[in-house]
C-alpha positions as CSV (number, residue, x, y, z in Angstrom):
1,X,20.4,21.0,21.6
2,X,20.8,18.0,19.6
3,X,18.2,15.5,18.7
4,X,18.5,12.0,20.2
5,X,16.2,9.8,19.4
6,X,15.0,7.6,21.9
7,X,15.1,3.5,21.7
8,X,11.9,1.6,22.1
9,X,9.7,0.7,24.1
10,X,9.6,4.6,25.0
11,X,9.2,5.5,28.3
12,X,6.6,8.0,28.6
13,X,2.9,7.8,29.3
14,X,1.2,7.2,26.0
15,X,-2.1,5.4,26.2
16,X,-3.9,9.0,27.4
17,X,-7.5,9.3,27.5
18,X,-7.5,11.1,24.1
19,X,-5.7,8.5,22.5
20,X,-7.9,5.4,24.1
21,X,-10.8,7.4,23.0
22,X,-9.5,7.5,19.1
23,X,-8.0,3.9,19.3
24,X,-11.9,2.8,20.3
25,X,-12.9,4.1,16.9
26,X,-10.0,3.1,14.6
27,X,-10.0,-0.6,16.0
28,X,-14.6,-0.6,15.2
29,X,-13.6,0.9,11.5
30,X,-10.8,-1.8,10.9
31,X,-12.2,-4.6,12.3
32,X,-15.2,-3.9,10.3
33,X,-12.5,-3.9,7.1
34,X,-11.6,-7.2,7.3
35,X,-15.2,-8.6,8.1
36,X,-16.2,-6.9,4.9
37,X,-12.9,-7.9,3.0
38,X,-13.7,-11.2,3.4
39,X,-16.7,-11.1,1.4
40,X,-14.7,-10.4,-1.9
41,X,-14.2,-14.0,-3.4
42,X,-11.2,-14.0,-4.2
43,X,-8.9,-11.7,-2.4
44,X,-6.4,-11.6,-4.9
45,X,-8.5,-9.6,-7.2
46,X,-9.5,-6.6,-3.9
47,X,-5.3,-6.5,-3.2
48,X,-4.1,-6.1,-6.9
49,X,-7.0,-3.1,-6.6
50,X,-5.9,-1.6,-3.4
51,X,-2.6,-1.5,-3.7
52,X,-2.4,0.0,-6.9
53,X,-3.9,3.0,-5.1
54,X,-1.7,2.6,-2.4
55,X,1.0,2.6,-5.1
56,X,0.1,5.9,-6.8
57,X,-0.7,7.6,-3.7
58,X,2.4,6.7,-1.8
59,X,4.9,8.1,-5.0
60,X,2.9,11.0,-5.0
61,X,4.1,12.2,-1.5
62,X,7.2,11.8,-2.9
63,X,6.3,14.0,-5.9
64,X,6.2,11.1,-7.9
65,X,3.0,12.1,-10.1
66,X,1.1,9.4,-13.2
67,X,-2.1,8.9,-14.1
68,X,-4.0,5.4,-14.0
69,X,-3.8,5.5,-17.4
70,X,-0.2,5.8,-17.7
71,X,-0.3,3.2,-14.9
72,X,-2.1,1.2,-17.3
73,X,-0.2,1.1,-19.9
74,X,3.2,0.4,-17.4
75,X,1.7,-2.6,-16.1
76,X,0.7,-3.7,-19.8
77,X,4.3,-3.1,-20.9
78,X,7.1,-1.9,-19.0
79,X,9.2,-0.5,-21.8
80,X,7.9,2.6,-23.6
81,X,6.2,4.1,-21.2
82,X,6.1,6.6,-18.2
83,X,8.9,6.5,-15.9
84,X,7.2,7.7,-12.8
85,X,4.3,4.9,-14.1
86,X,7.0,2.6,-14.1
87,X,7.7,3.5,-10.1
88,X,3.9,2.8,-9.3
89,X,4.1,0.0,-10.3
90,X,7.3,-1.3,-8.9
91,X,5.7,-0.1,-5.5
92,X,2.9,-2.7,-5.6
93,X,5.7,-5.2,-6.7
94,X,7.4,-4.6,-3.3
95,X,4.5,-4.7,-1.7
96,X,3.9,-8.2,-3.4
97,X,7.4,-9.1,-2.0
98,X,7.2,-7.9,1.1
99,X,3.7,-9.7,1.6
100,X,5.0,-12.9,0.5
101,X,7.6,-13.4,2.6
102,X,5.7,-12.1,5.4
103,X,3.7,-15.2,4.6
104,X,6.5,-17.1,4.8
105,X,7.9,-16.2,8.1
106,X,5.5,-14.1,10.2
107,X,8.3,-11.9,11.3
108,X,9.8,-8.8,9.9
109,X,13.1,-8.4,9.3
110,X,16.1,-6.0,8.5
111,X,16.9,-8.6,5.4
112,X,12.6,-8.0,4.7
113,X,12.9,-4.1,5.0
114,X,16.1,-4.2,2.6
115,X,14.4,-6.4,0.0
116,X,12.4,-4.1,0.1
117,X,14.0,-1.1,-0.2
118,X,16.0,-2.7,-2.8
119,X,13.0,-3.4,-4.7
120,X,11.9,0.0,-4.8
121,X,15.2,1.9,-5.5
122,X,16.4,-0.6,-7.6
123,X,20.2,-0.6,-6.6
124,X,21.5,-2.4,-3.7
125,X,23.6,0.5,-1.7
126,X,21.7,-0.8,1.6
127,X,22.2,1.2,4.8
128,X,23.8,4.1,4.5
129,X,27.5,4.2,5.2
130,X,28.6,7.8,4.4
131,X,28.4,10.6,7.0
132,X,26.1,14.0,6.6
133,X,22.2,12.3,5.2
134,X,20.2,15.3,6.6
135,X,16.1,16.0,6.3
136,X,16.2,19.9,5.1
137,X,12.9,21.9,4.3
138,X,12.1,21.8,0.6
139,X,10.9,25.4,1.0
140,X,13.7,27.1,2.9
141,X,17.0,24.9,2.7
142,X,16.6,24.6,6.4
143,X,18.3,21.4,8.4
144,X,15.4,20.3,10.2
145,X,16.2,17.2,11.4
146,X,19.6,15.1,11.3
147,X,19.2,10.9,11.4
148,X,21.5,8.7,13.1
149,X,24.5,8.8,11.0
150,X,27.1,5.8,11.8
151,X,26.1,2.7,10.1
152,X,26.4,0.4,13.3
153,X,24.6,3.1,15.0
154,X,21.9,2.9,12.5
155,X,21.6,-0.8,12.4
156,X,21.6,-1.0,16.3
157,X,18.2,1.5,15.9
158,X,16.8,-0.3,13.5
159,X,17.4,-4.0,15.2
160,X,15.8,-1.9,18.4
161,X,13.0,-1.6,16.2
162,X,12.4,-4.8,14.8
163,X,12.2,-6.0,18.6
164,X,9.6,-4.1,19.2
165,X,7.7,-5.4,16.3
166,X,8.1,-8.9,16.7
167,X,8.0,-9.3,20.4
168,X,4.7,-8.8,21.8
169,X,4.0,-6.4,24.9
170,X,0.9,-4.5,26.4
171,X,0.7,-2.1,23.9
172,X,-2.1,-1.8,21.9
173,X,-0.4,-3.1,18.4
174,X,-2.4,0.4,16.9
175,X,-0.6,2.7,19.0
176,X,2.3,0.7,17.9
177,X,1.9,1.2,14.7
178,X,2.6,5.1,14.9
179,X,5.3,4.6,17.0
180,X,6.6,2.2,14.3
181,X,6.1,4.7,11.9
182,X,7.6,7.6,13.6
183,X,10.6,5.3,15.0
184,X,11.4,3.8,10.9
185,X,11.3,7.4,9.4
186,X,13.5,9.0,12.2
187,X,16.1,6.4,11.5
188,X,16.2,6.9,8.0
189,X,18.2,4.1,7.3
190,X,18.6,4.2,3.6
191,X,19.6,7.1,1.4
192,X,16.6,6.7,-0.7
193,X,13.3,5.4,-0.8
194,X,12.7,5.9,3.1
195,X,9.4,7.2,3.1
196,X,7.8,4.6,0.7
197,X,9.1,1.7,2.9
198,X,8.4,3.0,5.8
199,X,4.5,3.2,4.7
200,X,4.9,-0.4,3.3
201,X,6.0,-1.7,6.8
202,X,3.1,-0.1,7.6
203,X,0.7,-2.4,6.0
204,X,2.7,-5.4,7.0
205,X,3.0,-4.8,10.2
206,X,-0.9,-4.8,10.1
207,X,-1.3,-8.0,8.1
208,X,1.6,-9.7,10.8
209,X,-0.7,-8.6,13.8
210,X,-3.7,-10.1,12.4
211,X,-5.4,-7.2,12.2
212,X,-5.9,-7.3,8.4
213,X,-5.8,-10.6,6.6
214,X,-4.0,-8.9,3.2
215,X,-2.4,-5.6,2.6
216,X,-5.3,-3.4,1.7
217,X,-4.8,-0.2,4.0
218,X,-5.1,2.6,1.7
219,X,-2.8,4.9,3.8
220,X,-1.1,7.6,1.6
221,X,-3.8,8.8,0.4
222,X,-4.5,10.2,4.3
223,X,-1.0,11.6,4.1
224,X,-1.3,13.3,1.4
225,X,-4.5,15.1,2.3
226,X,-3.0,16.1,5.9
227,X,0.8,16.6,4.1
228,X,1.7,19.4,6.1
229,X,0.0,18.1,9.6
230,X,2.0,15.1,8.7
231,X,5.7,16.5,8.5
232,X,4.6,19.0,11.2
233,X,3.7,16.2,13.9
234,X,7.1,15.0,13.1
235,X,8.6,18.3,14.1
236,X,6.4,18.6,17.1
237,X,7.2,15.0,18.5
238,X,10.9,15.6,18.4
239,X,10.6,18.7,20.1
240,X,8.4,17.8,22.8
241,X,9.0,14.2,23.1
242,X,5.0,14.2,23.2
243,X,3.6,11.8,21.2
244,X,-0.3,12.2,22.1
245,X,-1.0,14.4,19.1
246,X,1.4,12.1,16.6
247,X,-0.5,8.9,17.8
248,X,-4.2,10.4,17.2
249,X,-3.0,11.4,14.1
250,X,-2.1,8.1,12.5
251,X,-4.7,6.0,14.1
252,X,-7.3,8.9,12.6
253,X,-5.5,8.2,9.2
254,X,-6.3,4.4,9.9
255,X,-10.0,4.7,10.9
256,X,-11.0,6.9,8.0
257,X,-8.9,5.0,5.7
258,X,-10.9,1.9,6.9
259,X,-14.0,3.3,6.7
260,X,-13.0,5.0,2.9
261,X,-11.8,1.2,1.9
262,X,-14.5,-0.5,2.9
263,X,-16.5,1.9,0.3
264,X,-14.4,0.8,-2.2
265,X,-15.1,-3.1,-2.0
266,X,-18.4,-2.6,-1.8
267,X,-18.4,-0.4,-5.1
268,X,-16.1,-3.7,-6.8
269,X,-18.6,-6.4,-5.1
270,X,-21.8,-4.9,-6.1
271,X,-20.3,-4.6,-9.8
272,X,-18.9,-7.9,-10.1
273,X,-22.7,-8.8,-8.8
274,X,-23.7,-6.9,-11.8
275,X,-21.5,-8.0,-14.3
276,X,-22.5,-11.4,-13.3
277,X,-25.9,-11.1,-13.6
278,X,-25.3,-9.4,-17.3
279,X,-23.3,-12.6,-18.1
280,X,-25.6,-15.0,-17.5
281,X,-28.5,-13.0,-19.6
282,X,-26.8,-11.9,-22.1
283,X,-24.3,-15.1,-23.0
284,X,-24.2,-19.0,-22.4
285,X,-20.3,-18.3,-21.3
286,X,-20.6,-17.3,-17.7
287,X,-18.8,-19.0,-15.2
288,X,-17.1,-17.7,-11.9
289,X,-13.3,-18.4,-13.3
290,X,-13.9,-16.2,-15.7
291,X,-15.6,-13.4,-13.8
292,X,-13.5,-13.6,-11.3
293,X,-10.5,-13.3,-14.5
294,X,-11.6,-10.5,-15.8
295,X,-11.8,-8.5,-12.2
296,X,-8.2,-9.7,-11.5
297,X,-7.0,-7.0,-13.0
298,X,-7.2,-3.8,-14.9
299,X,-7.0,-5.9,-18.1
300,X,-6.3,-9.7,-19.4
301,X,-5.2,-11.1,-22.4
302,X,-6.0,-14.4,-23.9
303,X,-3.3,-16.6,-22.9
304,X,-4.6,-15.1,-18.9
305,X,-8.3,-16.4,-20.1
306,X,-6.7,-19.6,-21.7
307,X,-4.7,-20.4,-18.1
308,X,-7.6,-19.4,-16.0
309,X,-10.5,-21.6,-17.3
310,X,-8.3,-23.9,-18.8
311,X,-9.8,-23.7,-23.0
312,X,-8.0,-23.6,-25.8
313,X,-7.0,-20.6,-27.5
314,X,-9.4,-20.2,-30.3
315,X,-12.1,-20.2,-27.3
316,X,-10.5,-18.1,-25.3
317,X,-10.2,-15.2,-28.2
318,X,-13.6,-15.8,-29.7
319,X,-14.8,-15.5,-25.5
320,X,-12.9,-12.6,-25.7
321,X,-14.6,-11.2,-28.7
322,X,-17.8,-11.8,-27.9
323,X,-17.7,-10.3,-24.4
324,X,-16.1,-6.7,-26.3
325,X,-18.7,-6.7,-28.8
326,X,-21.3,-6.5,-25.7
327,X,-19.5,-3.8,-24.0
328,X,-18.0,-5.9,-20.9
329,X,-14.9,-5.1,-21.8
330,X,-12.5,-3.1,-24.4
331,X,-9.7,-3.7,-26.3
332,X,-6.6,-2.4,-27.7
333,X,-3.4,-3.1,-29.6
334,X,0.0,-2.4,-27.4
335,X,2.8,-4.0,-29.2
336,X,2.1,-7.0,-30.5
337,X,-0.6,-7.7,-28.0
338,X,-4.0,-7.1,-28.2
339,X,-5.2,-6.2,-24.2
340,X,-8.5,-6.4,-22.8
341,X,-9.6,-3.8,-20.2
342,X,-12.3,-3.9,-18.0
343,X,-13.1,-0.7,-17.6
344,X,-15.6,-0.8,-15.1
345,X,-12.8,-1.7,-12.8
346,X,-10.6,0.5,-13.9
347,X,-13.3,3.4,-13.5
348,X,-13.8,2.2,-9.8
349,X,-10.4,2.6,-9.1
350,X,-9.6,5.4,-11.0
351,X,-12.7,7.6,-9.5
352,X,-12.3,6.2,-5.7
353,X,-11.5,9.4,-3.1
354,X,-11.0,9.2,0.3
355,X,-14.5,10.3,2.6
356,X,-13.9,13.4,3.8
């Protein structure tokens, strides 16, 4: 019998003991995220960090595999280097967009999710228009699933959808979330780049409900260590029109997520706490601009240190210097530029895993 999948708001039962009892959890472990969040001081410098995670994680479900390093050097310069880097970091770009006009608007919309597809894919075919887009088993060849397939058919799921985003109802806006998330990848409304917007809409629609302040939910990272429980709750849902087990799933994926990125701020606080302290023992330079400038990123270059603490030049190199030769940072020539890398930062991110 064929698939049809069902418009929203769905009508079966699905706020079940099992999945109140999870939802308790996740909402402690992500309100607790954004209490602790807030204590980074300047936020910029915790989503640049996150989301480059986010980044390499969500590619590699897609079997798009790099190295920090290589994601290093791709952010540093985006010609001569690793194409799959390249994709990293054109992910967090479109989270960047996607977060921005969030900003703007508050609302989530098919012209958003295209940005940002458009973003990611870079070409602008939109919503598919030709006939036959089919999910087959990478193993076996097998059809497993067939998406809408008429392009007013598609856009009539997917403006369904973004109803149910925007407009608010009794449903707790984390159950929501996985019903989002099911709902966006069943439609499949574009012929590439599906699953990596789908998990950005994700994190926005999390940002939109207030229940995180920026996009710092390291998700994929969850998926890719449950891969297989993933795609087989997909199965399992469309087959049984159950979604108990689907729901648990994701807002399981949340809470430990939460819990792992909390962990992760801590580790960049307590080192900017360190690095501060170093600073102002070891030099007569320290200020919070500049502390805050070299955590910003991976890496800075003097013209970043020139803008930031508003020096000249000169100062900003011989700062520069001075703060290599004591081992805050290192250096290196790509190009024509010489780059600065924290790498106690880099080493953070680089090293963070998931709790278990």
């Amino acid at each position: 019998m064929e698939y049809i999948l069902e418009k929203l708001p769905l009508k079966e039962e699905i706020e079940t003991k099992l999945i109140l009892k999870q939802l308790s959890k996740t909402s402690r472990a992500l309100a607790e995220l954004k209490g602790v969040a807030r204590t980074m001081p300047n936020q910029n410098i915790l989503i640049n960090a996150i989301m480059i995670n986010e980044a390499k994680a969500s590619s590699e479900i897609e079997n798009i595999v790099t190295t920090h390093d290589e994601i290093y050097k791709a952010m540093v310069r985006s010609t001569e280097t690793s194409i799959y880097a390249k994709e990293v970091v054109d992910y967090r770009s479109a989270i960047w967009k996607g977060y921005n006009l969030l900003c703007e608007n508050n609302i989530i919309t098919l012209n958003m999710i295209t940005e940002i597809q458009e973003q990611l894919e870079h070409n602008n075919a939109g919503i598919r228009k030709t006939l036959g887009t089919v999910i087959k088993n990478n193993v076996t060849g097998e059809i497993v699933y067939t998406p809408p397939q008429n392009k007013e058919v598609i856009i009539d799921y997917l403006n369904n959808l973004l109803d149910y985003i925007n407009i608010d109802n009794d449903i707790d806006p984390l159950i929501k979330l996985a019903i989002i998330h099911y709902q966006f990848e069943s439609i499949h409304p574009f012929y590439d780049g599906n699953g990596r917007t789908g998990r950005i809409l994700n994190i926005l629609y999390l940002v939109q409900q207030k229940l995180l302040d920026t996009p710092i939910l390291y998700l994929s990272k969850y998926i890719i260590k449950n891969k297989s429980k993933y795609y087989n709750l997909f199965q399992e849902t469309r087959k049984t029109n159950n979604y108990e087990n689907w729901i648990i799933y994701i807002l399981k994926g949340v809470e430990d997520t939460a819990l792992s990125t909390i962990n992760i701020i801590n580790k960049i606080n307590e080192e900017m706490k360190k690095m501060k302290d170093e600073l102002r023992s070891k030099t007569k330079i320290y200020s919070k601009e500049l502390l805050e400038a070299l955590f910003y990123e991976f890496y800075t270059k003097s013209s970043y240190i020139q803008k930031q603490l508003n020096i000249s030049e000169r100062t900003a190199l011989r700062y520069l210097t001075n703060l290599e030769y004591l081992g805050f940072i290192s250096s290196e020539k790509i190009g024509r530029e010489r780059i600065y890398k924290n790498e106690r930062l880099f080493n953070i991110i680089k090293n963070f895993e998931l709790l278990d």
